[in-house]
N, C-alpha and C positions, 0 to 999 in steps of 0.2 A: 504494500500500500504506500502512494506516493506521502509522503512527510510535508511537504510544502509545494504551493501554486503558484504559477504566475500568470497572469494573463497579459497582452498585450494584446495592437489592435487585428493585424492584420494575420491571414495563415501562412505568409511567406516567413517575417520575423518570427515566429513562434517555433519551426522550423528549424531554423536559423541558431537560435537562445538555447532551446533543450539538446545541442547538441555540444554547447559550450557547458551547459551547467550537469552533466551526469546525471545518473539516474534517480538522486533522491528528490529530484524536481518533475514535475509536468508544466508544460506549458500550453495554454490554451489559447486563442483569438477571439474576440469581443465582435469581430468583424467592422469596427470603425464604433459609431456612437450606436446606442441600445435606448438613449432617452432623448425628446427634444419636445420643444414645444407645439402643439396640434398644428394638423395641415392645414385646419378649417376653423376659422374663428382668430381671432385675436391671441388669445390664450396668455393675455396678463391683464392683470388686479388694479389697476390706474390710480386705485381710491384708495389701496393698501398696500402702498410701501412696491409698487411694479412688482409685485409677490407674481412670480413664473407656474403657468399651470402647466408642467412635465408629463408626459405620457411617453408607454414605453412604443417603440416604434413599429410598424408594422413587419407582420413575420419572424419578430425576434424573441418570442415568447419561449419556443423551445431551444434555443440558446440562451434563453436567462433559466431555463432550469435545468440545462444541463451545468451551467456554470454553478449555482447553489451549490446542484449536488456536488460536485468537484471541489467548492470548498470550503463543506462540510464535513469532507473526507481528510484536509488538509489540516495540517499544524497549524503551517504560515501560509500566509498569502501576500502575493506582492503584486501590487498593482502597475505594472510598467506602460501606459501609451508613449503619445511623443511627447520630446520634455518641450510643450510649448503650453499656450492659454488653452487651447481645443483639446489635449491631451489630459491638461488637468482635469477638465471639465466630464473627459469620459471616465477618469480616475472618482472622482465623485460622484459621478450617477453609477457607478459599479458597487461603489461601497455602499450607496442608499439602498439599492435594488436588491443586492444579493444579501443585506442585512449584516456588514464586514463589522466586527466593534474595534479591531484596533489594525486595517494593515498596513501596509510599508509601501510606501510609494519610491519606485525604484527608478532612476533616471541616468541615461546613457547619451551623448551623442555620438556615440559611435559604436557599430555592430560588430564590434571584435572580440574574442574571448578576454582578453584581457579588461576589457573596457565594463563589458557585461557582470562579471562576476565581482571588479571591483564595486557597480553598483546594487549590487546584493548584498555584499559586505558593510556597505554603507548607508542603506535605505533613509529614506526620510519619511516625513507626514507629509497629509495633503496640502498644498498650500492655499489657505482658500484666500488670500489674496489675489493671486493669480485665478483660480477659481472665480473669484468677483468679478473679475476683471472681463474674464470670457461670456459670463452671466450678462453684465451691462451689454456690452458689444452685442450680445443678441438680442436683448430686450430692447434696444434701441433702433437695430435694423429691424426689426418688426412691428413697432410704433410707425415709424416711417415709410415700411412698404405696406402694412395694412389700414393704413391713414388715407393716405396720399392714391395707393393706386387701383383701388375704387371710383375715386372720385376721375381719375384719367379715364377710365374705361366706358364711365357718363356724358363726359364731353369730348372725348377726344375719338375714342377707338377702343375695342373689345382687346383685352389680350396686355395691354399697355399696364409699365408697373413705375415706380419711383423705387428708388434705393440712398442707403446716406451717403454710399461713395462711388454706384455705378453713375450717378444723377451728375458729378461733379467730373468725369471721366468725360461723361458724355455735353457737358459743355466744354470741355478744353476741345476736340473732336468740334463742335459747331463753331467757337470761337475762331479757332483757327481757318477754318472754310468762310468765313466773316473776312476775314485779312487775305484771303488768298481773292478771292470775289470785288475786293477795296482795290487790292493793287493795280497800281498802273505801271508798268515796265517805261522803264527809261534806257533810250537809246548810250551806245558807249564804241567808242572801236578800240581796238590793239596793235601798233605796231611790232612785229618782229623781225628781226635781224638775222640772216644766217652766216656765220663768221666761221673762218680759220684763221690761225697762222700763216705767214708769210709759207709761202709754197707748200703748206702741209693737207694733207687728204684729210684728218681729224676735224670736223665741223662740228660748231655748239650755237643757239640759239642764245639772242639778245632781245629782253624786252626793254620798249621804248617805256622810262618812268617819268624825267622830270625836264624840264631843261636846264640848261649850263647852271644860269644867272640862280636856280630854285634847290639846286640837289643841296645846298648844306641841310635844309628842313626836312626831307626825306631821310627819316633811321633806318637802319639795318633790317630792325622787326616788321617792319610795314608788310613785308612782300613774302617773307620767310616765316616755316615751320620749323622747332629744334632742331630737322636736321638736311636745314639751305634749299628746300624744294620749296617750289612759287606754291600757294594756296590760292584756286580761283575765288574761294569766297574772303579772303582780306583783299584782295586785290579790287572785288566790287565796294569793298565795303572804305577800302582807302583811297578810293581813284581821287576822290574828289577833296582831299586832305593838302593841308598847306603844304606848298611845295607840289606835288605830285599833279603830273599833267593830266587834265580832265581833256577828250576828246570826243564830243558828244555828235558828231555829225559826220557822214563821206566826206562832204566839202571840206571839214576841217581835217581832216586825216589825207588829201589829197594835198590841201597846202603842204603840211607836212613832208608829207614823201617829195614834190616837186623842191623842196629847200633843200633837203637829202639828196639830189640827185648829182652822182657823182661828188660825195662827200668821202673823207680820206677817217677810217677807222680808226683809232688810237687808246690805248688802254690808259684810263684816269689814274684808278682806283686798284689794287688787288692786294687780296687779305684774305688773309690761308687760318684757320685756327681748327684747334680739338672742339669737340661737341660733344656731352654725353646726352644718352637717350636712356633713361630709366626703367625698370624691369615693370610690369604690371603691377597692380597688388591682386589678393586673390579673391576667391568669386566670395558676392552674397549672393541671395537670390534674386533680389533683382539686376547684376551683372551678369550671370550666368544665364537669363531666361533672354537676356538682349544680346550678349553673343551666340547663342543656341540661334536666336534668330536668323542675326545678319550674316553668320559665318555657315550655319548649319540647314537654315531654312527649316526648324522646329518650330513649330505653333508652343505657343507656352505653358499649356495643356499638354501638350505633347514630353516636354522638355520635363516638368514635374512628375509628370508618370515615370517616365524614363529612371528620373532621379530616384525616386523611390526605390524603384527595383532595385538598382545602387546600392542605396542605403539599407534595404533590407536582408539583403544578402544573395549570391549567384554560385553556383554547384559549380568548384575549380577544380575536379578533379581530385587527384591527390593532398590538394589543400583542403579540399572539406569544403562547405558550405561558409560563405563570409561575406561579411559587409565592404563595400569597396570605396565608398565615401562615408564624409561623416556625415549629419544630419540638415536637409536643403532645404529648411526655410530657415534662415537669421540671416541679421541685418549688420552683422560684426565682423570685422577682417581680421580680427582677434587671432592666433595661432598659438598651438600650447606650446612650453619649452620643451617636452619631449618630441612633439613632431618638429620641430624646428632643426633640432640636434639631428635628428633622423635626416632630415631633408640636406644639411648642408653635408651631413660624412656620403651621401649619395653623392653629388654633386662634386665632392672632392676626388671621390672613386673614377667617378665614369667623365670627367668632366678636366680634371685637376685643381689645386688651391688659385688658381688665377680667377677661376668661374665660381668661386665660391662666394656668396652676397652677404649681408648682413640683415637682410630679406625687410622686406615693405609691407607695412599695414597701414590703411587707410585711417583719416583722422577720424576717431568718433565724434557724430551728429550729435545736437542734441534728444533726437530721437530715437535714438541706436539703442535699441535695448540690450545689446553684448551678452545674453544668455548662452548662446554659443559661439563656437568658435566659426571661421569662415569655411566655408565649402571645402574641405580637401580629399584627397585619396588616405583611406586608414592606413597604409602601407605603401609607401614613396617605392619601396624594390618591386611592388607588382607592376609592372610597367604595361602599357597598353597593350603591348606586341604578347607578352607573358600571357595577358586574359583574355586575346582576341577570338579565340578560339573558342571560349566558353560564352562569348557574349553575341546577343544580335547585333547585325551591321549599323543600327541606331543605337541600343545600347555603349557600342565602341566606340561612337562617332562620339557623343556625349563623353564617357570615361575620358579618350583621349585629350579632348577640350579643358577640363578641370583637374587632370594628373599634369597636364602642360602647364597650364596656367600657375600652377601650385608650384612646379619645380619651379618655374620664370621668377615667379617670386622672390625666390632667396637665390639668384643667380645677379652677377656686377651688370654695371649698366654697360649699356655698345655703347664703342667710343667710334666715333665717326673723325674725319678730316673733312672741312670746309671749305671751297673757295667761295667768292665774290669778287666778282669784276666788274667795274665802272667802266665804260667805254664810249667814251664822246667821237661827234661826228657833230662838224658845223655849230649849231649850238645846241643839242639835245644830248641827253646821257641813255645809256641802254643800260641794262645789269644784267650778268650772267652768274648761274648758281650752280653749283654740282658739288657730290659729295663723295666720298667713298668709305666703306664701313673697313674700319681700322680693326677693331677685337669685339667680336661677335658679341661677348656677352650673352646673355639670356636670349639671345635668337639662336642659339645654339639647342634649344628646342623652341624656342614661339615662332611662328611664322614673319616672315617680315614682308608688307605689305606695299614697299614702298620701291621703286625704280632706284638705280644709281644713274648720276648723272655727271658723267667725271669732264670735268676742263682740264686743258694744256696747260702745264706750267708761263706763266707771261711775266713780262719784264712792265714795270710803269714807263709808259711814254710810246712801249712797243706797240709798231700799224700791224694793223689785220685786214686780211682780206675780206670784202663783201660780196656773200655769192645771191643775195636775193634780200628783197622786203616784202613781207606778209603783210597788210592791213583787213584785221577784222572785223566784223559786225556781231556786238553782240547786246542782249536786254537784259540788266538786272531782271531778276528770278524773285518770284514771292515766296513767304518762308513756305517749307516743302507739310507735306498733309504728314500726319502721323503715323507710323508703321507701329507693329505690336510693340516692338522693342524700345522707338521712341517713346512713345504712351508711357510704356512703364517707366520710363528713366523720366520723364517728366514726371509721374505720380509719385516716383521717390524721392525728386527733387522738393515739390509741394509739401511734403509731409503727409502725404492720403492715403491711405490704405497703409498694411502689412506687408512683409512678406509673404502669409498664404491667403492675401486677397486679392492679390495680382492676378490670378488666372481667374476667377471667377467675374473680375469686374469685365476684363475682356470676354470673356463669355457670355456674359448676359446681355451686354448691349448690344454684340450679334445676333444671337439667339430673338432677341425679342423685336429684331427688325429694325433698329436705330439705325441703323448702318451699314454699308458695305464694303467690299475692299474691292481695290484699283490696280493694280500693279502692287498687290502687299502693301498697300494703305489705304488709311479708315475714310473714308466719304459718308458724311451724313444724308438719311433719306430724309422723305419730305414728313416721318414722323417723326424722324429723331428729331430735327430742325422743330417740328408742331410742340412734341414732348417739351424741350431743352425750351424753347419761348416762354411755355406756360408756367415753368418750374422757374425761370428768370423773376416770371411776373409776380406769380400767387406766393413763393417758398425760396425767396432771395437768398438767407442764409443757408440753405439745404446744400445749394449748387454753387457757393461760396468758397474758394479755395480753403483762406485766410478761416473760416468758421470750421471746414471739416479737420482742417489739417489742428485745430485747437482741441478739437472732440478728442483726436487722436493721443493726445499730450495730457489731455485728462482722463484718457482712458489708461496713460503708463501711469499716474500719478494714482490709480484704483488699483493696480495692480503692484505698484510700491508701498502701498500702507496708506498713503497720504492722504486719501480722502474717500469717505463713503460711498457703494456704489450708489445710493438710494438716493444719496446727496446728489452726486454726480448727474441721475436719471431726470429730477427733480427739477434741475436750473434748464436741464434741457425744456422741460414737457408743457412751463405756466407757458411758455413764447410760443410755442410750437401749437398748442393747443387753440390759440388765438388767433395764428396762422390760417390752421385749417375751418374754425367759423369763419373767417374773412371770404376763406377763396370759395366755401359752397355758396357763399349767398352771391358771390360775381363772377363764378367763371363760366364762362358763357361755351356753349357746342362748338364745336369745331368740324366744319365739312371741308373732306378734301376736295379741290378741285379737282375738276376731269381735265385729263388730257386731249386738246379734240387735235384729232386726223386728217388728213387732206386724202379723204379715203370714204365715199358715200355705200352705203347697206347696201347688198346686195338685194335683199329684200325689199324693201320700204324706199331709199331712195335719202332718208337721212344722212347725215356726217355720222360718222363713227368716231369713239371715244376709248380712251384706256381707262377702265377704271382700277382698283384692287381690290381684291375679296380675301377668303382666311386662306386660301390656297396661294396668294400671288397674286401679278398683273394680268388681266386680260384685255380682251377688245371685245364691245360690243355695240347696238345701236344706241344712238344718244334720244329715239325714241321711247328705248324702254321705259314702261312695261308693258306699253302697245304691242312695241317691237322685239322678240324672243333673239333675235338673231345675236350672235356670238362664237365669239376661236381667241384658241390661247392665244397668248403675245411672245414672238420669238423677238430676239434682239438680234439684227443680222449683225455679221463681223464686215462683212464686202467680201469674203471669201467664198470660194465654190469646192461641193464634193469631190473629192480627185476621184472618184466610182461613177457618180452619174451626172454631174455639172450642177448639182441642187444648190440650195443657197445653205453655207456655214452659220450657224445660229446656237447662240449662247446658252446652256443648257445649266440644271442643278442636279448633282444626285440628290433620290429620294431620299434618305436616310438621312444624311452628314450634310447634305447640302452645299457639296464642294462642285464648283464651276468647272464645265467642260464643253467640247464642243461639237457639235453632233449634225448632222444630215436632215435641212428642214423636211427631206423626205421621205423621214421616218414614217410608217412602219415599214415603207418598201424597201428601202435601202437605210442600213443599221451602222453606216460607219461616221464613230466614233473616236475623238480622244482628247488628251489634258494638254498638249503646247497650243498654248493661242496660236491664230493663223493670223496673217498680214494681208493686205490688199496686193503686194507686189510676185510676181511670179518669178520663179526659177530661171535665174540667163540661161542656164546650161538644157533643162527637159523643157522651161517653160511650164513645170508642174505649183504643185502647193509650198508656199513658204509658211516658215511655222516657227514663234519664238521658246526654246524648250524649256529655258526659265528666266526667271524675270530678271534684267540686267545683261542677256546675255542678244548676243547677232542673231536676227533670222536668219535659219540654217533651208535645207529645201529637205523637204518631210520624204519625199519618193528616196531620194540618195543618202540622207544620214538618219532619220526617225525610225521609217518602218523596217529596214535593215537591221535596226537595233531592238528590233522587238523579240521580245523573252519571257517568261511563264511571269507576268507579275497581274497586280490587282487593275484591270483594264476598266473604261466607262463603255456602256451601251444605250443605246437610242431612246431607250423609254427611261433612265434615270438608274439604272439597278449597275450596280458593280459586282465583274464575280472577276475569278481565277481563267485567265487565256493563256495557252501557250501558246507559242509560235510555230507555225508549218512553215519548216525548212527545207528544200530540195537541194540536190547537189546538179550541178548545171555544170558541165563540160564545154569549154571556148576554145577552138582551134585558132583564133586567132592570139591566144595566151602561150602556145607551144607547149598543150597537156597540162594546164593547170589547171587546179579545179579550184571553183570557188563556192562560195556557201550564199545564197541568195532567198530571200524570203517571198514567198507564192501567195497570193492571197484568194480564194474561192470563193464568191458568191454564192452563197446557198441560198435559193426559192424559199419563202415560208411553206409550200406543198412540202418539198423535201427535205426540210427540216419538223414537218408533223408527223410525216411515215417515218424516218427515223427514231423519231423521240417513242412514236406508240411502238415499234416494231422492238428496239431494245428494252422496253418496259414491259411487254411479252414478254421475252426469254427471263430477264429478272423475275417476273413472278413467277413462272416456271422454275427455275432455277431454287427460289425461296422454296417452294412446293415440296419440289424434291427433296430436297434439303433434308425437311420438316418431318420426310416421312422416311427419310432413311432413322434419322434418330430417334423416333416414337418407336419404329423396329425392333430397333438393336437392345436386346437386354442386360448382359454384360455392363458391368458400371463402367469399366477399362476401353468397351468399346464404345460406350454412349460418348465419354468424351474425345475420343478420337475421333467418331464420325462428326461430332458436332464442329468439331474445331475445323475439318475437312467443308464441311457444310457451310460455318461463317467466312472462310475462306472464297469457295464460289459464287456467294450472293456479293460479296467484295470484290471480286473482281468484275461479276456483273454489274454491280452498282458505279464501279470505276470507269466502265465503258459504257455507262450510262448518262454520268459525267461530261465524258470526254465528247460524245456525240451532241451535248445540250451543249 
């Protein structure tokens, strides 16, 4: 009989825990939270103290009785979730529910045996600070979304919610499309220069910055990054800086070049110096879910699942089951001295003491709550290459991101070599920059992102040759829309939200239709824009930066002792409550406009309209409800089906509701897939051009796309995604001299002959099953019932596989 219990939340750590702690432990899973406040109803006390009405949750009833019994049976019991506010919080609805009188709240961040058993050694109690802390947090986002979005779904739209931090998300999101919409582009041109040395083949580019009489006012910094590369956005943001030539017109860039013409090159200025460029610091969660992003194209959702896994532990084989990071929600770059020690005798070893750093942690906020340490690998020796094998190709993609980042850390900075070159010509200056990276440093594993740009050694006074001038045209730029990873680095900037609210607040204001994304950024629809107006108007301080990001500072101050939650609840709810009498008695219905058409009913002879229903946008008569007529709304690209010339149209899957692009003339022709496609066609086939991810060239889809197609998760015509492999042929070229090559065939199959197929193998399958069924009801022998059976599940497996294969 087990002597002591632990629970924790998930069945992966549980796993994980009992195989560090031996046999006088069992460990159990809670499976996440077992209590929470009701779906339906308010479910708190307003008039008494925001007194929480708890219920246990659905379908968790026979997991809170097999937990009793289990530790009823036990000596000890130790309550372990995660050491954050949500963890406490299922720490104490475990010990209310299962009736615990005294157990040990056990906390780790990190899932290694050493880490685990020291925190058994050293249990603590619940902390109902922290405790309180998670309690307000929720009773206050449910004041607010069961207040608030109600009263949205009367005037605005069915389905519409408020939140105390999605609401303020979704105004930085509308704010910013305000400023991009305001902006007016202002004209600018560029001079460049292309120069050598006196007879030398080596050419480097000169930008034109100031003139003769102006360069002492022009510094160094204006035009340069740490390490001497030009930055286009200082250079928009300094053109027009004293000293620095502003050139806002052709005409004026044409004087220019005609005063230039046949002017003699001469080097002013050159100055050579060292640069260092610093090693990163390492991840929190929200750095790690914004390079997951930009680097890895992880949704952030994506990115914390991932992490988990991480953290909960991955079957290495011969190592056993273990945890491969430490715990990925905190907001501290904090490092402990043992992993530190760990990190730099690595880094000594594989690396030598030159690459050894004194390692960098970021300065704490004042809203850093430093309960953990920063993101790292439990074990600096398992190196990516060591656990790739045990891990999926996203799992590793991630591991190697934050085992890199973590060594970079405590690795010396790169020291780079500088130049800058002044070079006049008549009366104007050019500047030339280039660099070269002297001692790696910590790029010795972080990737280095940036070009080298090396110039000739020059003499002052030395002429150069002019091989050409460039003048160009170009518009300041409005600030750019917010991608996931900006959002969050803006929301961590603001002080709003946590660590593990980050992926939620992005979720919900997708999910509920605020918003769509562009090229991997956020664009407000015409509800979010309706939502974010009225929450401006009626509930000013809700969508308040300066108001949320204070909530959050007084929710660390409940969760430090410092002040009451009740108190806390309290100061919020007299304002709030006066709020919401205000806005029911004046906020007035909100109808969307209809979109009208240059497009009359086929029927009736009206214009047609887009309207939107609970399904999405459609089209229908702007007579309705005389007029029944109606067809979905496709969004053309300008693209055509490389199958039958149909028109390319913007598609969602049903499920996930991830964009793809599909054959307006489905259901007859079913081709499908995920690179956007372009309006311009193929020089070489004249076929479909298609961008395969964002940022990158349209490639042409016939010679590099479907060639590269392989057994992965494909889209199809009606919105469903399954598993496609690839029909590969070997195709023999006599014009290649007996080379074969490997080229992909693609079949149109009929909907007839794909209906005789699908019934004709769903025959034999039940045949097949049939048989099966009656060989082993047969057989009496215990020995051979299950040999026939196993023979049996075998057949209906491979009929079901070729059942598969044919759908």
């Amino acid at each position: 009989m087990a002597k002591k219990l632990v629970i924790v939340e998930s069945p992966a750590k549980a796993k994980t825990i009992e195989k560090f702690l031996g046999r006088d432990f069992v460990v159990l899973a809670s499976m996440g939270h077992i209590m929470d406040l009701p779906k339906k109803g308010l479910g708190v006390n307003t008039r008494k103290d925001f007194t929480p009405r708890y219920e246990v949750i659905e379908k968790k009833d026979k997991l809170i009785n097999e937990l009793k019994a289990a530790s009823k049976r036990a000596d000890e019991v130790y309550l372990a979730p995660d050491p954050d506010r949500e963890g406490e919080f299922i720490a104490w609805s475990l010990k209310n529910i299962l009736g615990l009188q005294n157990p040990h709240r056990a906390v780790f961040n990190e899932i290694t045996k050493g880490a685990v058993q020291e925190a058994i050694r050293k249990p603590r109690q619940i902390n109902e600070d922290l405790f309180n802390a998670q309690q307000a947090r929720r009773v206050l986002d449910r004041l607010v979304g069961y207040k608030i979005s109600p009263l949205l779904w009367r005037r605005i739209q069915s389905g519409t919610s408020a939140g105390r931090v999605q609401s303020v998300a979704l105004r930085l999101i509308c704010d910013r499309e305000a400023e991009i919409k305001a902006f007016v582009p202002e004209e600018y041109w560029t001079i460049t220069a292309l120069l050598s040395k006196q007879k030398d083949a080596q050419r480097f580019e000169a930008t034109l910055i100031s003139r003769l009489k102006d360069i002492a006012a022009v510094t160094s910094e204006e035009l340069e990054r740490e390490d001497g590369s030009k930055s286009d956005e200082v250079v928009k943001s300094a053109k027009a800086e004293k000293g620095r030539i502003k050139i806002s017109s052709k005409i004026e860039a044409d004087a220019i070049l005609a005063e230039l013409k046949g002017a003699s090159y001469k080097i002013l200025k050159y100055d050579e110096r060292e640069q260092r460029r610093q090693p990163p610091i390492p991840y929190t969660t929200s750095t790690m879910q914004q390079d997951a992003s930009s680097r890895l194209y992880f949704k952030p959702k994506k990115t914390m699942s991932l992490a988990q896994q991480l953290y909960e532990g991955i079957e290495l084989g011969e190592r056993g089951h273990q945890g491969l990071i430490t715990y990925m929600r905190t907001d501290s770059t904090r490092i402990s001295e043992e992993a530190q020690s760990k990190v730099k005798a690595y880094i000594g070893e594989e690396h030598g003491q030159p690459y050894v750093g004194l390692g960098r942690t970021g300065k704490a906020k004042a809203t850093t709550q430093d309960a953990h340490e920063a993101i790292r690998p439990t074990d600096v020796t398992l190196t990516p290459q060591i656990v790739k094998t045990h891990l999926s190709p996203d799992q590793f993609k991630l591991y190697n991101l934050i085992w890199r980042r973590f060594v970079a850390s405590f690795m010396t900075a790169a020291v780079f070599d500088t130049v800058r070159a002044d070079i006049v010509a008549q009366n104007y200056v050019f500047r030339a920059t280039g660099s070269n990276l002297k001692f790696p440093g910590f790029y010795a594993v972080w990737p280095r992102e940036e070009d080298e740009k090396l110039l000739p050694v020059m003499q002052v006074n030395e002429l150069l040759e002019q091989h050409g001038l460039k003048p160009e045209q170009h518009f300041t730029q409005p600030p750019p829309r917010f991608s996931e990873a900006s959002l969050i680095k803006e929301l961590e900037e603001q002080g709003i939200g946590r660590p593990s609210t980050y992926v939620p607040i992005i979720s919900t204001i997708q999910d509920r239709g605020y918003v769509d994304q562009e090229q991997r950024r956020f664009i407000p629809t015409w509800l979010g824009e309706t939502v974010n107006e009225v929450m401006n108007k009626h509930f000013p301080n809700i969508v308040d930066t300066g108001f949320t990001a204070s909530m959050e500072r007084q929710l660390d101050d409940v969760e430090e002792g410092r002040r009451a939650w009740t108190e806390f609840l309290s100061s919020f709810y007299g304002d709030f409550k006066v709020s919401m009498e205000k806005a029911e008695a004046e906020m007035n219905r909100v109808q969307k406009p209809l979109e009208e058409m240059d497009e009359v009913c086929p029927d009736c002879g009206r214009n047609l309209v887009i309207r939107t229903g609970r399904f999405g946008r459609f089209i229908s008569c702007s007579g309705f409800p005389e007029c029944k007529y109606r067809r979905s709304f496709m969004n053309k690209t300008g693209s055509h089906c490389p199958l039958c010339q149909g028109d390319l149209v913007e598609r969602k899957t049903r499920q996930k509701k991830k964009i793809f692009y599909g054959c307006a003339n489905y259901p007859t022709c079913n081709f499908a897939m995920w690179e956007k496609p372009t309006t311009d066609l193929c020089p070489n086939c004249g076929g479909l051009m298609v961008i395969p991810k964002v940022g990158q060239d349209p490639v042409c889809y016939n010679e590099v796309i479907a060639p590269q197609r392989s057994v992965s998760e494909e889209p199809q015509g009606d919105g469903t995604i399954v598993k496609k492999p690839a029909t590969r042929k070997r195709v023999t070229s006599s014009s290649e001299e007996g080379k074969t090559t490997t080229r992909r065939t693609v079949r149109k199959t009929s909907p007839e002959e794909s209906g005789k197929k699908t019934r004709a193998t769903s025959r034999r399958t039940s045949a097949t099953t049939t048989k099966a069924t009656k060989t082993v009801r047969s057989t009496k022998s215990v020995a051979t019932k299950s040999t026939t059976r196993k023979q049996a599940v075998k057949k209906v497996a491979t009929a079901k596989s070729g059942t598969d294969a044919v759908q």
